[in-house]
N, CA, C and O of each residue as an XYZ file, in Angstrom:
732
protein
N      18.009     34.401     -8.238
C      18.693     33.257     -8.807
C      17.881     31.989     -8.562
O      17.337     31.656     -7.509
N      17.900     31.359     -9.704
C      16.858     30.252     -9.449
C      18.256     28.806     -9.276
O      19.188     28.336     -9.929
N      17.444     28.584     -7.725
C      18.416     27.169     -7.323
C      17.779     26.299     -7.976
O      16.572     26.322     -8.215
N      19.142     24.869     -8.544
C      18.596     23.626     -9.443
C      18.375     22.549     -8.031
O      19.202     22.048     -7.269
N      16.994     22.473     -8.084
C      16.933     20.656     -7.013
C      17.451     20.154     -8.034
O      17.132     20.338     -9.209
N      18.731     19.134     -7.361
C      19.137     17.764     -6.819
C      17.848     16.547     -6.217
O      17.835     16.286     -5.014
N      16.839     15.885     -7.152
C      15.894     14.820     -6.262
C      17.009     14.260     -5.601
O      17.060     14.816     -4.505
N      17.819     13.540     -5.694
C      18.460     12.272     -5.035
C      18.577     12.867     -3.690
O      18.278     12.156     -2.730
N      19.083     14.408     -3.441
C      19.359     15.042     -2.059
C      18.192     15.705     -1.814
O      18.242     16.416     -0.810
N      17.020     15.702     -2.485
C      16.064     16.005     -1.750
C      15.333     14.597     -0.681
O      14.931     14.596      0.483
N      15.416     13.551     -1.695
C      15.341     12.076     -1.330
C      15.762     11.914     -0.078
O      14.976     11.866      0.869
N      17.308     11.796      0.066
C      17.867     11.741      1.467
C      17.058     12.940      2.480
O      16.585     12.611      3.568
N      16.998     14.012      2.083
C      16.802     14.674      3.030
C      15.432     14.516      3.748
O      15.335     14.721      4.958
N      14.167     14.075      2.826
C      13.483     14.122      2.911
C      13.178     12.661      4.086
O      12.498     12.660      5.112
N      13.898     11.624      3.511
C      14.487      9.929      4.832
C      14.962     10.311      5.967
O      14.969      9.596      6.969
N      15.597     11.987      5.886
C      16.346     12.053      7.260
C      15.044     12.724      8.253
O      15.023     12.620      9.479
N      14.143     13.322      7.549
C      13.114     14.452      8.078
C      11.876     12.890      8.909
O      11.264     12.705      9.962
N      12.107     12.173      7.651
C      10.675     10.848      7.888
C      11.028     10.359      9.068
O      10.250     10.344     10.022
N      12.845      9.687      9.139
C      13.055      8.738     10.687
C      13.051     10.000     11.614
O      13.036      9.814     12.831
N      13.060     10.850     11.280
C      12.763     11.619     12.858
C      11.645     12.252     12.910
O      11.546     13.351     13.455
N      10.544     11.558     12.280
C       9.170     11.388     12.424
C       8.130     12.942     12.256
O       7.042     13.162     12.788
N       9.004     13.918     11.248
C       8.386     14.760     11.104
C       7.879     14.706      9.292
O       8.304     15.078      8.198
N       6.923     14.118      9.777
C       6.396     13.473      8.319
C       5.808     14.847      7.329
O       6.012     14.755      6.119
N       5.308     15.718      7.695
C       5.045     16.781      6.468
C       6.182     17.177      6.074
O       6.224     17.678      4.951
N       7.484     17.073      6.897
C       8.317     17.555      6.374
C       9.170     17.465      5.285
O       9.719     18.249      4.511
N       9.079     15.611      5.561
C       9.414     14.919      4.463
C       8.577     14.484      3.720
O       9.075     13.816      2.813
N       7.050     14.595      3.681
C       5.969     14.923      2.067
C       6.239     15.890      1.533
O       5.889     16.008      0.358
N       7.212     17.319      2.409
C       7.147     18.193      1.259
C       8.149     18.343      0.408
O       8.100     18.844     -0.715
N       9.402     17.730      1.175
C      10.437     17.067      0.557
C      10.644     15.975     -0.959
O      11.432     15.797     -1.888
N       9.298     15.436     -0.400
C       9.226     14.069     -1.555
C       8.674     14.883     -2.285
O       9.082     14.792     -3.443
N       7.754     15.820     -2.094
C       7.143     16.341     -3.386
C       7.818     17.354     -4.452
O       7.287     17.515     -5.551
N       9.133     18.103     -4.053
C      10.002     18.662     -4.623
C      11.005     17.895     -5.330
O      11.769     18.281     -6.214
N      10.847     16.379     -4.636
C      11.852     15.719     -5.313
C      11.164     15.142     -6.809
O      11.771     14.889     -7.850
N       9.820     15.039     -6.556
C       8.976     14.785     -7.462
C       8.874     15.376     -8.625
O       8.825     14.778     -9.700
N       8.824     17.001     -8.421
C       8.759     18.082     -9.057
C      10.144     18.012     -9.770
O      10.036     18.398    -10.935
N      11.499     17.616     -9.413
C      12.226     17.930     -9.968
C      12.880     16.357    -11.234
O      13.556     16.191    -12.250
N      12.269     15.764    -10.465
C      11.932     14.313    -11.593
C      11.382     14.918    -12.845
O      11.949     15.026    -13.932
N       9.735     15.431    -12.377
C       9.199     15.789    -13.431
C      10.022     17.239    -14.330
O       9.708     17.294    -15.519
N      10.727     18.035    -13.976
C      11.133     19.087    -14.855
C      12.074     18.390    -16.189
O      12.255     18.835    -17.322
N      12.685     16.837    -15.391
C      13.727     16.102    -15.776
C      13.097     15.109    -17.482
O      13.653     14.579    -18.444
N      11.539     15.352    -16.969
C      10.809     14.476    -17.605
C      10.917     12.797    -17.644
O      10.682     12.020    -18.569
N      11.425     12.522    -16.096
C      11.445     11.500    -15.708
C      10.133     10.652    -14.911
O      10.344     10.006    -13.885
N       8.953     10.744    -15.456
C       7.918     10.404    -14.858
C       7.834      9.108    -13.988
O       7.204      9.252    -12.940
N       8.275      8.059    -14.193
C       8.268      7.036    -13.137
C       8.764      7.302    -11.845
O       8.122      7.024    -10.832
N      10.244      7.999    -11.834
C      10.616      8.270    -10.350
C       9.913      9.514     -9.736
O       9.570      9.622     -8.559
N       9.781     10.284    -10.563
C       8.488     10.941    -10.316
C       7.062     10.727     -9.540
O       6.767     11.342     -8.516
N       6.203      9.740    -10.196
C       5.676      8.875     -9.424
C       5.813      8.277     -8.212
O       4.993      8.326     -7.295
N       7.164      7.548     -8.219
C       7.919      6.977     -6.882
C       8.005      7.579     -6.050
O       7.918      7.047     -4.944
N       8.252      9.219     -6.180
C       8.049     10.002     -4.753
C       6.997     10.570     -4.501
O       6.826     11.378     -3.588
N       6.080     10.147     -5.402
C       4.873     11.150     -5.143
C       3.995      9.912     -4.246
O       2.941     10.096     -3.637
N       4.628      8.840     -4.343
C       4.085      7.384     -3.636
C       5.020      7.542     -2.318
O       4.820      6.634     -1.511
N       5.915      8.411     -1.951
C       7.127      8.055     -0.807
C       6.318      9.478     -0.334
O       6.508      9.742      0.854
N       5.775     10.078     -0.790
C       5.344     11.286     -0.094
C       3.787     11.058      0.368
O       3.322     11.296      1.483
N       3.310     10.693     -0.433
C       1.922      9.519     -0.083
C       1.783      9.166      1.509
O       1.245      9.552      2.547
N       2.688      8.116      0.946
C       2.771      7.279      3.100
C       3.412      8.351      3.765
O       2.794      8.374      4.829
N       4.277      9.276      3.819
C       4.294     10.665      4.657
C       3.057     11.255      5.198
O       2.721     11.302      6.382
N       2.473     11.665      4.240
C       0.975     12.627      4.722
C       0.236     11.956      5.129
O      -0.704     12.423      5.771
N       0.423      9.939      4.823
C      -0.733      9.667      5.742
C      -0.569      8.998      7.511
O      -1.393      8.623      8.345
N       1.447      9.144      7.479
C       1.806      9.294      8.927
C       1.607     10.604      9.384
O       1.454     10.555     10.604
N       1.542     11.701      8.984
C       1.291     13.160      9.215
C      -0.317     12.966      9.696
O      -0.603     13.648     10.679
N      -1.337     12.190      9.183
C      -2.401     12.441      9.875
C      -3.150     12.993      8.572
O      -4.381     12.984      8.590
N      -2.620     13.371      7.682
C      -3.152     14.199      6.436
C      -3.770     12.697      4.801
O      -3.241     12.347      3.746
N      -4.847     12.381      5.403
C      -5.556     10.888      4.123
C      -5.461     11.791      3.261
O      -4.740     11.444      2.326
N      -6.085     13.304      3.124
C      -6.335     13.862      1.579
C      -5.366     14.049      0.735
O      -5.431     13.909     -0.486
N      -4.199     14.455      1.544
C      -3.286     14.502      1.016
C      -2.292     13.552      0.654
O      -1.662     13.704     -0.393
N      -2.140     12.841      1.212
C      -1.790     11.350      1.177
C      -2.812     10.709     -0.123
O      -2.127      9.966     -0.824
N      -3.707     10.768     -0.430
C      -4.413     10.455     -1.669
C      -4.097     11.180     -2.835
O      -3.458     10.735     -3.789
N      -4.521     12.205     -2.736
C      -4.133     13.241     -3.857
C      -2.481     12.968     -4.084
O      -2.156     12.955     -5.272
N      -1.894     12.850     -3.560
C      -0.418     12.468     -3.944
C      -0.076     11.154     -4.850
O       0.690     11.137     -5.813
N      -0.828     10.047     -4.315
C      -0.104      8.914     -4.920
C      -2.315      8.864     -5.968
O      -2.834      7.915     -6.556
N      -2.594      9.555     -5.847
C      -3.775      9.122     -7.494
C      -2.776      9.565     -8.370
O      -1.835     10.355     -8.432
N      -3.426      8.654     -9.073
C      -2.590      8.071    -10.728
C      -1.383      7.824    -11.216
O      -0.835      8.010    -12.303
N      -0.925      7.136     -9.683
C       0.993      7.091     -9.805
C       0.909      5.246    -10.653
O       1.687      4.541    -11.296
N      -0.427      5.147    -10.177
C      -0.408      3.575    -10.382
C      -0.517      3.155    -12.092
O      -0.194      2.087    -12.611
N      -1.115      4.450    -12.783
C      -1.180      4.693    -14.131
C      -0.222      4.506    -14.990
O      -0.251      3.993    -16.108
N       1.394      5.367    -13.844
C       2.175      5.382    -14.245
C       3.447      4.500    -14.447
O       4.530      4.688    -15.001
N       2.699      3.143    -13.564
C       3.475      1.957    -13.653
C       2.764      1.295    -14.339
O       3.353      0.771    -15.285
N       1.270      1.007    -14.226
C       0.863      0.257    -15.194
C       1.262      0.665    -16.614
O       1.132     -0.315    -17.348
N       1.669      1.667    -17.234
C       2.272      2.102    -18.502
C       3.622      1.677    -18.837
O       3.861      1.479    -20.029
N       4.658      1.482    -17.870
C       5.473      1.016    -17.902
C       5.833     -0.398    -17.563
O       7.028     -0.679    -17.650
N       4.756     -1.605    -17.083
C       4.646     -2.736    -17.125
C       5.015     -3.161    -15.695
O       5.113     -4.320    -15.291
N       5.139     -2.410    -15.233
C       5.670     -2.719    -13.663
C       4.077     -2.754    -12.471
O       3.482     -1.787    -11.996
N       3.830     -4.010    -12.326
C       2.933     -4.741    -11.935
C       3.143     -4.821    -10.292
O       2.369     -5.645     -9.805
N       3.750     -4.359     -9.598
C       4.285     -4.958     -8.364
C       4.389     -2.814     -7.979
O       3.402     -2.455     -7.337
N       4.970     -2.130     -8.173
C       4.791     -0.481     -8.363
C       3.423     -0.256     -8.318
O       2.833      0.303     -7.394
N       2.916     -0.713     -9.360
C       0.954     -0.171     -9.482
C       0.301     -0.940     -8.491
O      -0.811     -0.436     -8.333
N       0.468     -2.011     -7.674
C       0.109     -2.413     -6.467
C       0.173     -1.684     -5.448
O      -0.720     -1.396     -4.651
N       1.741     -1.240     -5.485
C       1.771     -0.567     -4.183
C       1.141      0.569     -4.267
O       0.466      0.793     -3.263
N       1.082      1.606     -5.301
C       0.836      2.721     -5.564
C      -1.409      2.268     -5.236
O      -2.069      3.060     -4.562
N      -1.834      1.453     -5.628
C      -3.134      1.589     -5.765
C      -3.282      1.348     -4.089
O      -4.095      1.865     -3.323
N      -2.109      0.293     -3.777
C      -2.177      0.134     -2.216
C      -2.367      1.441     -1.065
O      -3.082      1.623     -0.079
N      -1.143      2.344     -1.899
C      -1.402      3.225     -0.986
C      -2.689      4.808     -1.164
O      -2.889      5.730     -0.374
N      -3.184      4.578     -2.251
C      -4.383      4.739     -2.503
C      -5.407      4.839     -1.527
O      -5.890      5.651     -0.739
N      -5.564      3.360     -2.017
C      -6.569      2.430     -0.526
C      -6.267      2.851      0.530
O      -7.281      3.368      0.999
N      -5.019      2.990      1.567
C      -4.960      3.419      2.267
C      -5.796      4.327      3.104
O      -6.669      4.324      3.971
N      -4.726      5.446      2.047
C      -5.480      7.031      1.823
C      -7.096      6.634      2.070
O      -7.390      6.797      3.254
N      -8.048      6.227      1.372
C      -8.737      6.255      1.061
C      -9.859      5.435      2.336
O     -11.059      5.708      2.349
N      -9.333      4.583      3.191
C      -9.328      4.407      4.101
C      -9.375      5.317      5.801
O     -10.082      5.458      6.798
N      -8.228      5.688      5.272
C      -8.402      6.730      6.220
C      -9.773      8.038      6.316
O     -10.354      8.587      7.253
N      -9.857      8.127      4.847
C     -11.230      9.043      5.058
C     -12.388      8.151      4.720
O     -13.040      8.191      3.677
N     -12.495      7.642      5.360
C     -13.668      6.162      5.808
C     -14.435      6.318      4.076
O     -15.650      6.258      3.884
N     -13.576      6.485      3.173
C     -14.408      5.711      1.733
C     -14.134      4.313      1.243
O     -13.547      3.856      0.263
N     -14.884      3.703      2.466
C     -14.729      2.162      2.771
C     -14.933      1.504      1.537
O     -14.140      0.562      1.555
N     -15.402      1.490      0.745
C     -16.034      0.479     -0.920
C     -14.958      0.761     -1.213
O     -14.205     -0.167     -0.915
N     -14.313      1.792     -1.774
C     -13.294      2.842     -2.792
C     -11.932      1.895     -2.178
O     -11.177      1.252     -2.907
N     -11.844      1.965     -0.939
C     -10.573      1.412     -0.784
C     -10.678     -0.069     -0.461
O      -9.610     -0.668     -0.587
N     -11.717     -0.797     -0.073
C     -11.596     -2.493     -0.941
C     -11.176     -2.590     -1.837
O     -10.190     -3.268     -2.126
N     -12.435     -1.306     -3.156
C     -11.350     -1.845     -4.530
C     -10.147     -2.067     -4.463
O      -9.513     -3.115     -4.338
N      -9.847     -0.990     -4.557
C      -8.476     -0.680     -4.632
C      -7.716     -1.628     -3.733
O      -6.613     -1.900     -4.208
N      -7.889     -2.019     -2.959
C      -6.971     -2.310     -1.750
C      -6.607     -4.348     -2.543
O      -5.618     -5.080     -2.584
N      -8.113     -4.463     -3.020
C      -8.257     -6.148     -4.329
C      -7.439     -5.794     -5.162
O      -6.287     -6.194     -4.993
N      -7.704     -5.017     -6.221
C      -6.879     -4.484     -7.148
C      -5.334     -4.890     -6.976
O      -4.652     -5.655     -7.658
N      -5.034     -4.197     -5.944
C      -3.417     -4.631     -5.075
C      -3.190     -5.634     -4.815
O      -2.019     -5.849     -5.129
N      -3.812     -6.806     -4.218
C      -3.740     -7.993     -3.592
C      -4.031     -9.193     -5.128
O      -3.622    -10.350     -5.228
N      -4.714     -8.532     -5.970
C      -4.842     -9.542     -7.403
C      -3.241     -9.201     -8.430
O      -2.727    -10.022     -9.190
N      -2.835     -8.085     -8.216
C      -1.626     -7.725     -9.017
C      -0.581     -8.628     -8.458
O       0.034     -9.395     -9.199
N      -0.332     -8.559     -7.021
C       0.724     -8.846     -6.098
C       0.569    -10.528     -6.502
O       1.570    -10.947     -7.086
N      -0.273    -11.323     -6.336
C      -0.872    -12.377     -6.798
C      -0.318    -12.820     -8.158
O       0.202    -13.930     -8.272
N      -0.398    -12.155     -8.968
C       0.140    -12.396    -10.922
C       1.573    -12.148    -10.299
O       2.352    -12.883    -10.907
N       2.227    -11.426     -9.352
C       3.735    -11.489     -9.595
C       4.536    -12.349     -8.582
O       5.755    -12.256     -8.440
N       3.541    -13.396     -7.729
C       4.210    -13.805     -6.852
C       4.755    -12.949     -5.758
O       5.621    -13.477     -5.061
N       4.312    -11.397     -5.407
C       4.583    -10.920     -4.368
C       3.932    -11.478     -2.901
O       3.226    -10.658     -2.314
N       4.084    -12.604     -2.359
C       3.443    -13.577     -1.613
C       3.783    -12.623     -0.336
O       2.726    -11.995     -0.393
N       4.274    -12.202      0.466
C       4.734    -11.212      1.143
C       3.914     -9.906      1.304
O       3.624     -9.414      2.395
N       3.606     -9.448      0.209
C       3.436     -8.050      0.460
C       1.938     -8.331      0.011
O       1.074     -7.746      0.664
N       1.462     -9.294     -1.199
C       0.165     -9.734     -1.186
C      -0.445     -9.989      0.333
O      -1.552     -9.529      0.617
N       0.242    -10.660      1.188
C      -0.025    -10.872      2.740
C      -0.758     -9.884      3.011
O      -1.987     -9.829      2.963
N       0.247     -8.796      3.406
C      -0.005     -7.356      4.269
C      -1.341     -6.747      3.384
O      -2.173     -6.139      4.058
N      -1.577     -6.868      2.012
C      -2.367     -6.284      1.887
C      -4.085     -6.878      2.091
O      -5.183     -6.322      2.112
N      -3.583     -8.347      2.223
C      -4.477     -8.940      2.637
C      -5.301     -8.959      3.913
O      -6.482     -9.305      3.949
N      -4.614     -8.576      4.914
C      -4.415     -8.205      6.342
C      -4.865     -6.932      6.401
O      -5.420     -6.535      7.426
N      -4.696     -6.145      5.349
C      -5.623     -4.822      5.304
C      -7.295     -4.921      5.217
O      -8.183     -4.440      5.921
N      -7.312     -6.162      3.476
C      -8.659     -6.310      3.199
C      -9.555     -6.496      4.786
O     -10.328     -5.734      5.368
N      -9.189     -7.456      5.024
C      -9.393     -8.155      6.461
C      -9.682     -7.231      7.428
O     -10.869     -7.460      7.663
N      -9.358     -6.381      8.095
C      -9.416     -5.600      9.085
C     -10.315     -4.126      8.604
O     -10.760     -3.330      9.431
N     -10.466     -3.971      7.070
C     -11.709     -3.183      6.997
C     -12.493     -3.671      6.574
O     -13.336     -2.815      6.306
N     -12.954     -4.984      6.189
C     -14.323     -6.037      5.958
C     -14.348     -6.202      7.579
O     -15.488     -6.566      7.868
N     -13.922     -6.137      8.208
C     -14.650     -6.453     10.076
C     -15.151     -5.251     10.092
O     -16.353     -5.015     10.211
N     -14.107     -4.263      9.951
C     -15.016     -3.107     10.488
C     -15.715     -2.265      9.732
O     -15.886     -1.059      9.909
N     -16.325     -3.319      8.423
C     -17.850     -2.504      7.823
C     -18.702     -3.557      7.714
O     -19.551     -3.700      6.834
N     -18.387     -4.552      8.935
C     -19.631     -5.727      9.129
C     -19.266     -7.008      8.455
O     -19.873     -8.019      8.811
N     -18.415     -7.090      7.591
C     -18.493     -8.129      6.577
C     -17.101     -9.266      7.521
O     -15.875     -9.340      7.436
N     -18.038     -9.887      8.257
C     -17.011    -10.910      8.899
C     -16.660    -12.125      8.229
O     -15.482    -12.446      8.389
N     -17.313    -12.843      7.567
C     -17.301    -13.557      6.842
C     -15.920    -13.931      5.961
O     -14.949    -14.672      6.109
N     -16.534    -12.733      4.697
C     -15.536    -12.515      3.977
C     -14.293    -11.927      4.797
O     -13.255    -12.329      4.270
N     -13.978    -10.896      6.204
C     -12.842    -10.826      6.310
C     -12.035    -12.250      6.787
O     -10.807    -12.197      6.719
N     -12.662    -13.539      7.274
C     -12.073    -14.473      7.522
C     -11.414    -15.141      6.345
O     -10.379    -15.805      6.404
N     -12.124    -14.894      5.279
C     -11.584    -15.702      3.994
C     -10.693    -14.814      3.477
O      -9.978    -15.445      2.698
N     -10.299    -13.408      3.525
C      -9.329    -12.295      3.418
C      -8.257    -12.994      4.092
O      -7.260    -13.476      3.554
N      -8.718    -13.007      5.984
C      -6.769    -13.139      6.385
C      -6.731    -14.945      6.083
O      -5.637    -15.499      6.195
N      -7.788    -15.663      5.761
C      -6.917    -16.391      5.228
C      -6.048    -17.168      4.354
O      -5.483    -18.260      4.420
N      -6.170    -15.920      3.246
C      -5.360    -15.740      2.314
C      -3.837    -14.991      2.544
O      -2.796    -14.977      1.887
N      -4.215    -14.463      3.657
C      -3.069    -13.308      4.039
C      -1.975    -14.636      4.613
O      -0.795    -14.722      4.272
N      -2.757    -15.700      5.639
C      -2.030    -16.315      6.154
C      -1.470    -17.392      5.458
O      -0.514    -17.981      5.961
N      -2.015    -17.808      4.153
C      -1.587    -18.842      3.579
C      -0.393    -17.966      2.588
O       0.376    -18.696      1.962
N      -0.269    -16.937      2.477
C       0.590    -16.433      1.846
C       2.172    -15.892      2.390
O       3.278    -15.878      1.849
N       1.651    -15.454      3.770
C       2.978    -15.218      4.453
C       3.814    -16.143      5.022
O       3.369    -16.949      5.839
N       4.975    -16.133      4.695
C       6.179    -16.767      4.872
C       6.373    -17.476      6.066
O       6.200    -18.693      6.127
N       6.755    -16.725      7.106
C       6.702    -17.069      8.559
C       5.600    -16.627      9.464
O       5.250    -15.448      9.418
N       5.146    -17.283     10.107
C       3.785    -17.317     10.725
C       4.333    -17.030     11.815
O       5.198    -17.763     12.294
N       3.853    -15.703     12.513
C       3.940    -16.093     14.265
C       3.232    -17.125     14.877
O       2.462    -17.852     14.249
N       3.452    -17.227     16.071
C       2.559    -18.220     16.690
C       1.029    -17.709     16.952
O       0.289    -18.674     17.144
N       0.653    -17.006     16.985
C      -0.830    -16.239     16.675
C      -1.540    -16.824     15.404
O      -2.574    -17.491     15.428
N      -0.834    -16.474     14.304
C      -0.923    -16.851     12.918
C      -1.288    -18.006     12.505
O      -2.089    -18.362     11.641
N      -0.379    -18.751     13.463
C      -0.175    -20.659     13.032
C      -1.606    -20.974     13.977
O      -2.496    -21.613     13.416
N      -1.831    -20.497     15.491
C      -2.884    -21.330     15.570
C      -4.026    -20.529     14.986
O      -5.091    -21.124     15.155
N      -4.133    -19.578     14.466
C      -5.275    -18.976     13.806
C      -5.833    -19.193     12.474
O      -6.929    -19.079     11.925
N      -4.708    -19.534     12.188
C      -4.392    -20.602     10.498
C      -5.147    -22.392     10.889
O      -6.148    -22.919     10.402
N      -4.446    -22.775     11.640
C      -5.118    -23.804     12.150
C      -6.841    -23.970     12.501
O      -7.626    -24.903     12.333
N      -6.974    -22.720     13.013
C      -8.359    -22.641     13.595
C      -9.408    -22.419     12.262
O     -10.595    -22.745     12.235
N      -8.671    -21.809     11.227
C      -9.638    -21.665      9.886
C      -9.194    -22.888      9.097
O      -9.779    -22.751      8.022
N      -8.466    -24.032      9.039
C      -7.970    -24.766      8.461
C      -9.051    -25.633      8.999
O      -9.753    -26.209      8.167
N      -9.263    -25.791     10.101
C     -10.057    -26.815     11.046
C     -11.885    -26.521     10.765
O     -12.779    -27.366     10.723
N     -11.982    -24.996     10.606
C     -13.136    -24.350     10.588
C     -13.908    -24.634      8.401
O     -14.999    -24.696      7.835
N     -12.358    -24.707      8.009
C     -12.746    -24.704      6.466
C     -13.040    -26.573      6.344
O     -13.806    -26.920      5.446
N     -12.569    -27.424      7.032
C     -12.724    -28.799      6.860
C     -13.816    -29.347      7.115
O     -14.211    -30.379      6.571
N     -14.577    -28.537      8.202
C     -15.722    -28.647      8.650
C     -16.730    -28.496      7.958
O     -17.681    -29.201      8.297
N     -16.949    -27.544      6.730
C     -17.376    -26.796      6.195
C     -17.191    -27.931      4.672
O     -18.027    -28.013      3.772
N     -16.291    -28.459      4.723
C     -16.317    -29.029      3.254
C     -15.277    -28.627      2.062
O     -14.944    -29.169      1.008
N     -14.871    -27.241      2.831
C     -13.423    -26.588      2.234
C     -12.415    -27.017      1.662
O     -11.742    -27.074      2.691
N     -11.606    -27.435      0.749
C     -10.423    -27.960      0.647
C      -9.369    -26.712      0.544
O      -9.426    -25.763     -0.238
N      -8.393    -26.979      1.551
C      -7.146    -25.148      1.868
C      -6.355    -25.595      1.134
O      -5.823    -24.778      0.382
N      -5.921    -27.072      1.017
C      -4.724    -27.467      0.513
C      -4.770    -27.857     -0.769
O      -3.746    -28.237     -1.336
């Protein structure tokens, strides 16, 4: 007898498997829920879990799989006009892609995300991904440019810790010097 998945209760089940931190459990979850999107011929939410199963495999420890999951989910928002989806989706890409040190591959990508987020006013989540650029331009030499990365990250995020504010300050002070105008 062939059982019908339910995504929505694979969904939950798969949130209940993630907070108790057994993350393949819930990639393999997301990916059935995926599968059953797609039988539905519902390709966007489809996508959506194949992006919720994504960041699973790459808390599992698993980048390849975590890549191979969310490539070309971002296709599938850019088709549907959803600009802020194909961010995250290329975001978590980059990630992926990160993790298996294909350092160029996931700048793109990781810009790509941070220029979309940018056209939609995602000032927030443009941040974090900025804070990504940043922390793998240090660690493939490029200091420079990661200073001009977080400080985009910092002029974008909302509330500044106190780290933030005098570190913001310190490139505010460092860009005036320089001839910079931040403001």
């Amino acid at each position: 007898m062939n059982e019908i998945l339910i995504p929505e209760d694979l969904i939950q089940e798969a949130k209940k498997w993630y907070s108790r931190k057994d993350y393949s459990q819930a990639a393999d979850l997301y990916r059935k829920a995926a599968q059953a999107y797609k039988s539905q011929n519902d390709e966007v939410n489809a996508a959506e879990q194949m992006n919720n199963c994504s960041v699973a495999y790459l808390q599992a420890g698993e980048p390849q799989s975590a890549f191979d999951a969310a490539e070309g989910t971002d296709t599938v928002f850019l088709n549907i006009h959803d600009p802020v989806r194909e961010a995250l989706a290329k975001g978590n890409q980059a990630a992926a892609l990160e993790d298996l040190h294909r350092d160029a591959e996931a700048l793109d990508l990781y810009r790509k995300s941070a220029d979309l987020l940018k056209s939609t006013n995602e000032k927030e989540l443009r941040s974090y991904v900025m804070k990504k650029i940043s922390a793998l331009q240090i660690r493939t030499g490029d200091k420079l440019d990661a200073t001009v990365s977080m400080y985009g990250a910092l002029q974008d995020k909302k509330n500044l810790t106190g780290k933030e504010k005098t570190l913001k300050k310190m490139l505010d002070t460092l860009y005036g010097y320089m001839g910079i105008k931040t403001k």
